[in-house]
C-alpha positions as CSV (number, residue, x, y, z in Angstrom):
1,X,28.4,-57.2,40.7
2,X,25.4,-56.5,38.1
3,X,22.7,-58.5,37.8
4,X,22.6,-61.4,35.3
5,X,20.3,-60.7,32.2
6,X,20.2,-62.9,30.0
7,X,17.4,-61.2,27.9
8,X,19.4,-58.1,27.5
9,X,19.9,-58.6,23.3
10,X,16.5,-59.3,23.0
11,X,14.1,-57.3,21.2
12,X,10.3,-56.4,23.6
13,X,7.5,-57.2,21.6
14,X,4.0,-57.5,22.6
15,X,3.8,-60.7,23.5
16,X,6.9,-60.5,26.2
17,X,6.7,-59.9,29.9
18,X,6.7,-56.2,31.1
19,X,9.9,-54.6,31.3
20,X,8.8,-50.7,32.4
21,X,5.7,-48.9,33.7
22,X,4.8,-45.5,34.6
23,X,2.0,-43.9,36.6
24,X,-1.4,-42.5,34.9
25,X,-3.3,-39.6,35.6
26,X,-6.6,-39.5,33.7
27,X,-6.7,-35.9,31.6
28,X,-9.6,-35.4,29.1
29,X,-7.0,-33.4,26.7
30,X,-3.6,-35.4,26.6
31,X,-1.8,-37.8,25.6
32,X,0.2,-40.1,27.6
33,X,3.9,-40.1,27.5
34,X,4.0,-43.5,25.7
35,X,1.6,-45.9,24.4
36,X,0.8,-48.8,26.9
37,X,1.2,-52.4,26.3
38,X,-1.3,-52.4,29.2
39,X,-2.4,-51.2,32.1
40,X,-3.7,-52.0,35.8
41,X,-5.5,-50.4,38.5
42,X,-5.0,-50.4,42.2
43,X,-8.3,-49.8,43.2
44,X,-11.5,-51.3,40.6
45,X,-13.8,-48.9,38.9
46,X,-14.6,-48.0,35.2
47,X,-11.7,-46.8,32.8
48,X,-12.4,-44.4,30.0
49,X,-9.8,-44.3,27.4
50,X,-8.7,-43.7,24.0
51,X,-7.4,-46.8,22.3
52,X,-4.1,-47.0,19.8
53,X,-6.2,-46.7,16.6
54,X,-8.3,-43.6,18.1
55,X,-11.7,-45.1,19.7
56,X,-12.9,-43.9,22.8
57,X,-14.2,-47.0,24.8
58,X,-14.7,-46.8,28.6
59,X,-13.9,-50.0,30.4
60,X,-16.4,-51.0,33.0
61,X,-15.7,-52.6,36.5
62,X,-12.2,-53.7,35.9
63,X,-10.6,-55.3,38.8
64,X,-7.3,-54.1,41.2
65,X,-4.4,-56.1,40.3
66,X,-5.4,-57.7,37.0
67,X,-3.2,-56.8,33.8
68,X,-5.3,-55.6,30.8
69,X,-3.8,-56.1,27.6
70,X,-4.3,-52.8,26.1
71,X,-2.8,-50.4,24.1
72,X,-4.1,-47.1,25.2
73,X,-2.9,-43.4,24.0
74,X,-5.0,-41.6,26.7
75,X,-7.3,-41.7,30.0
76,X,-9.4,-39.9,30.3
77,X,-10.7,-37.9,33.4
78,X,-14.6,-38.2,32.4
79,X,-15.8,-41.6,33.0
80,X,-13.1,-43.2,35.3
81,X,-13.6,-44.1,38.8
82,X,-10.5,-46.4,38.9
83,X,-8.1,-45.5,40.9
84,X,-3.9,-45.9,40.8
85,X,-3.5,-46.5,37.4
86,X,-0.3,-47.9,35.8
87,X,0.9,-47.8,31.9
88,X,2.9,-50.8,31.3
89,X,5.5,-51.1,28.6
């Protein structure tokens, strides 16, 4: 039997729980696969990134577990320490 959504018509916008996620490996010259709607870490440290509209920002000390509310188009390599980190959509 399939599980019961009862979610399934409606439309994900930013303000919804996560429904995906995919894993992160920092790279000074790409792109993601997909913009984020956030992203955690499994170990703390600083995360450097490039944000939706194009700034680079590093994030410092975030903490394991905690969902950041960011949309982020990159990570980059130079700058983060933080380890195990997610995209969520």
């Amino acid at each position: 039997m399939p599980i019961l959504d009862i979610f399934q018509n409606h439309h994900d916008g930013l303000t919804g729980p996560i429904s995906g996620g995919f894993d992160i490996s920092p790279h000074d010259g790409a792109d993601l696969v997909q913009m984020t709607r956030g992203v955690m870490v499994a170990s703390g440290g600083d995360l450097a990134v490039i944000l939706r509209n194009g700034d680079a920002l590093t994030l410092p000390g975030l903490a394991p577990g905690v969902i950041y509310p960011i949309r982020v188009s990159r990570v980059l390599s130079t700058g983060t320490t933080a380890t195990g980190i997610k995209g969520l959509i």
